[in-house]
C-alpha positions in Angstrom: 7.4 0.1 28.3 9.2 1.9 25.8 7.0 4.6 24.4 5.7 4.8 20.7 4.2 7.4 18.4 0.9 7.9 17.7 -0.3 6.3 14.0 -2.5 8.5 12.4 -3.6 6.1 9.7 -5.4 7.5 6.5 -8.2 5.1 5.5 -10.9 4.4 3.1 -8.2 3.7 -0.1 -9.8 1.5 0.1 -12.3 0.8 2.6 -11.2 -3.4 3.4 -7.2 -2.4 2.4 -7.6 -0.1 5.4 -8.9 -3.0 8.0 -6.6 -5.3 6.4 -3.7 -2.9 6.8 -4.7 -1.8 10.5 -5.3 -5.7 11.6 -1.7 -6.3 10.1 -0.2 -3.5 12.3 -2.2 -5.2 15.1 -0.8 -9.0 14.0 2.9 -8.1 13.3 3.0 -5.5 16.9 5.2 -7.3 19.4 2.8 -7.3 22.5 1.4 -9.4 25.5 -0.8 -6.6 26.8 -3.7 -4.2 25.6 -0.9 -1.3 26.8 2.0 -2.6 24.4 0.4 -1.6 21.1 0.7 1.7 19.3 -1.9 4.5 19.8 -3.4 4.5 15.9 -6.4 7.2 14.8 -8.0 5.6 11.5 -10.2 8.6 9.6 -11.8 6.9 6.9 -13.4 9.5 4.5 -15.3 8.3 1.6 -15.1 12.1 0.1 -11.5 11.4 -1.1 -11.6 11.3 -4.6 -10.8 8.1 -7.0 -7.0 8.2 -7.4 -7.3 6.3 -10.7 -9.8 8.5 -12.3 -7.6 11.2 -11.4 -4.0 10.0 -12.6 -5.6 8.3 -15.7 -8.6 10.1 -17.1 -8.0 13.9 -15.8 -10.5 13.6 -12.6 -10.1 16.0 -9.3 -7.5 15.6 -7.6 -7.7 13.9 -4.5 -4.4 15.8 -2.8 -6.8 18.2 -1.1 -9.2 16.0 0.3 -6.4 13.4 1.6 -4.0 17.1 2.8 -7.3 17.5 5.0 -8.0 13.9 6.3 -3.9 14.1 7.6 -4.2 17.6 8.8 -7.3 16.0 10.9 -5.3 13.4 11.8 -2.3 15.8 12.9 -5.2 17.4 14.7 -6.3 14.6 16.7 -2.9 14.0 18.1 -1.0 11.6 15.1 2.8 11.9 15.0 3.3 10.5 12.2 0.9 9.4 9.0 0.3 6.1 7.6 -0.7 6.3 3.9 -1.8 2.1 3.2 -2.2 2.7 -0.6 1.1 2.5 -3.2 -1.3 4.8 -5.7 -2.0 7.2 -3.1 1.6 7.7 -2.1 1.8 9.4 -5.6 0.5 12.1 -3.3 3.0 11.8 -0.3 5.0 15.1 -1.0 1.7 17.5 -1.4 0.1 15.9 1.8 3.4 15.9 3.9 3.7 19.4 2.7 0.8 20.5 4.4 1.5 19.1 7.7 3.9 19.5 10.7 4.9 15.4 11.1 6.0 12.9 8.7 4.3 10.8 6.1 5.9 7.0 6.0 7.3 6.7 2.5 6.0 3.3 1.2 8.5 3.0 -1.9 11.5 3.3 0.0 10.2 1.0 2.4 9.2 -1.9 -0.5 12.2 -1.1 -2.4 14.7 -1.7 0.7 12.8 -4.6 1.9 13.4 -6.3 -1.9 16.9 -5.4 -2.0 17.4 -7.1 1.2 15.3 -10.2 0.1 17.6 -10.9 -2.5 14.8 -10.3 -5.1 16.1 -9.1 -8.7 13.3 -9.7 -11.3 9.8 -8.8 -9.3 7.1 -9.3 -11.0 4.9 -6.1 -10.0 1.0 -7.1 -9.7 0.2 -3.0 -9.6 -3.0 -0.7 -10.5 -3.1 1.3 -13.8 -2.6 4.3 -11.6 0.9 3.7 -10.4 1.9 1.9 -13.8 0.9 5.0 -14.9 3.1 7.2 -13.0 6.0 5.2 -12.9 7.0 5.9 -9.5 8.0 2.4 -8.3 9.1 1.2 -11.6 12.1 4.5 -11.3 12.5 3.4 -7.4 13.2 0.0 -8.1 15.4 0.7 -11.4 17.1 3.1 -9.4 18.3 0.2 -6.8 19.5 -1.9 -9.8 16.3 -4.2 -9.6 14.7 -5.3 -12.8 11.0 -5.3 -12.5 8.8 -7.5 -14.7 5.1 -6.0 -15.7 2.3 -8.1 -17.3 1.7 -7.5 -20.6 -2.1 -5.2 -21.4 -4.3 -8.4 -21.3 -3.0 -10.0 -17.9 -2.9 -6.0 -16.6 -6.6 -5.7 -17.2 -6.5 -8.8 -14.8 -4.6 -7.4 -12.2 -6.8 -3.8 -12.6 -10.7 -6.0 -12.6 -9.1 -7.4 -8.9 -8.9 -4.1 -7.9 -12.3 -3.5 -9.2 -14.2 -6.8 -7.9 -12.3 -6.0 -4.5 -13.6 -2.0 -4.2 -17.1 -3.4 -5.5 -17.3 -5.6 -2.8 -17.0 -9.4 -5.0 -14.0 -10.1 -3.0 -14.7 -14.0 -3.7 -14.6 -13.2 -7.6 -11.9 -10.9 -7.0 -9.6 -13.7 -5.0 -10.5 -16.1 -8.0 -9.5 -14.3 -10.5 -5.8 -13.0 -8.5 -5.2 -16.8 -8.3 -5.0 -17.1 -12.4 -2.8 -13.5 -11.9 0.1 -15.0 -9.8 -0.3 -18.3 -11.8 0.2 -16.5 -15.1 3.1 -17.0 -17.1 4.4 -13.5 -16.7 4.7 -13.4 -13.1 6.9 -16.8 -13.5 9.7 -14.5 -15.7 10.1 -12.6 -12.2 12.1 -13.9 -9.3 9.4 -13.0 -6.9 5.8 -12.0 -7.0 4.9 -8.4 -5.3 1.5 -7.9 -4.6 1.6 -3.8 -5.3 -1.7 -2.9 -3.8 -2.8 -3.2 -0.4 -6.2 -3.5 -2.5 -4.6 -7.1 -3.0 -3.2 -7.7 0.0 -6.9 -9.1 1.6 -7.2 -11.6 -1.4 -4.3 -14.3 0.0 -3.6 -14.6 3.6 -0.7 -16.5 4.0 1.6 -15.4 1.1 4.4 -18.0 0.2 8.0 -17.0 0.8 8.4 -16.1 -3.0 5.1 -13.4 -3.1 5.6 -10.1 -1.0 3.0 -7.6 0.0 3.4 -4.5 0.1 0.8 -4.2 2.7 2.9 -6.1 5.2 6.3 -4.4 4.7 4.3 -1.1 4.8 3.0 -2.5 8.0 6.2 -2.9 9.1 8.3 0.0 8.1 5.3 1.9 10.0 5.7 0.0 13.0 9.2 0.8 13.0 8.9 4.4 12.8 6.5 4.8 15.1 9.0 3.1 17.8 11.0 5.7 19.8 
């Protein structure tokens, strides 16, 4: 069978977007055997710092403590890095720079997979953190899309998922996203993107007009792992 690289996958950002992310690599792996999936090391380090306290409030930075998870990954074999968080991947540079293997871009990867969709207008379901830094809003601009973003009361929405979802209420926390995507600001969009893999666990069978950036994370790593 053709050989693939080995996944070193950085978890714990957070905890249940990691399993959701590593059983969506499992799910979307084209295999009839044990033998035919990727070799993936998950370190999941609950020493990383909180990413949102960091890019909104002037916390530590988490960049050394997720440069050391990947440089034990590296370590233990990985061939490439899997970083399952659109926040985190504000990081990407400052890790990858610290490390001899590659670190799987997620905003190219989301970006490419919307242009191909046909998708214009996405509405962008995202954490303070990223709205913050603006990363994916330039990506997508820079394509020619036009992304939609809910207005401060249906954001605070979209960041208390995040919050029931890291606090364990994922119940509350799936309640709550279904009055997000219903909301009439993600209706101005041409599609719904769910912009955190935090998200991702909360609906399990998207329709064909919501896209998660989990799966076409999933994906693109799956890809690049092929050799």
């Amino acid at each position: 069978m053709p050989r693939q690289q080995t996944i070193g996958l950085i978890g714990g950002l957070g905890p249940l977007a990691c399993a959701r992310f590593y059983s969506r690599l499992v799910e979307l792996t084209d295999a009839d055997t044990d033998a035919a999936h990727p070799e993936v090391i998950l370190l999941s380090s609950p020493a990383v710092p909180s990413r949102l306290d960091h890019l909104l409030h002037g916390g530590p930075s988490p960049a050394p403590a997720l440069r050391e998870v990947a440089r034990r990954l590296q370590a233990a074999g990985a061939e490439l890095i899997a970083l399952p968080s659109l926040t985190s991947q504000t990081y990407r540079c400052e890790i990858a720079a610290a490390l001899d293997i590659p670190v799987v871009g997620m905003l190219t990867a989301l970006t490419r997979h919307l242009h191909a969709a046909g998708v214009r207008r996405p509405a962008l379901a995202v954490t303070d953190g990223t709205r913050q830094v603006g990363h994916l809003h330039g990506a997508l601009t820079a394509e020619g899309l036009h992304p939609v973003l809910p207005g401060p009361q249906d954001q605070e929405r979209v960041q208390e998922c995040v919050h029931l979802v890291k606090s364990g209420q994922v119940d509350a926390a799936r309640e709550l996203f279904r009055s997000v995507i219903g909301a009439p600001w993600a209706s101005a969009g041409d599609a719904f993107v769910i912009g955190c893999t935090d998200l991702s666990p909360l609906i399990t069978e998207p329709p064909p007009h919501i896209h998660d950036v989990g799966d076409i994370y999933a994906r693109a790593v799956l890809a690049y792992a092929a050799v």
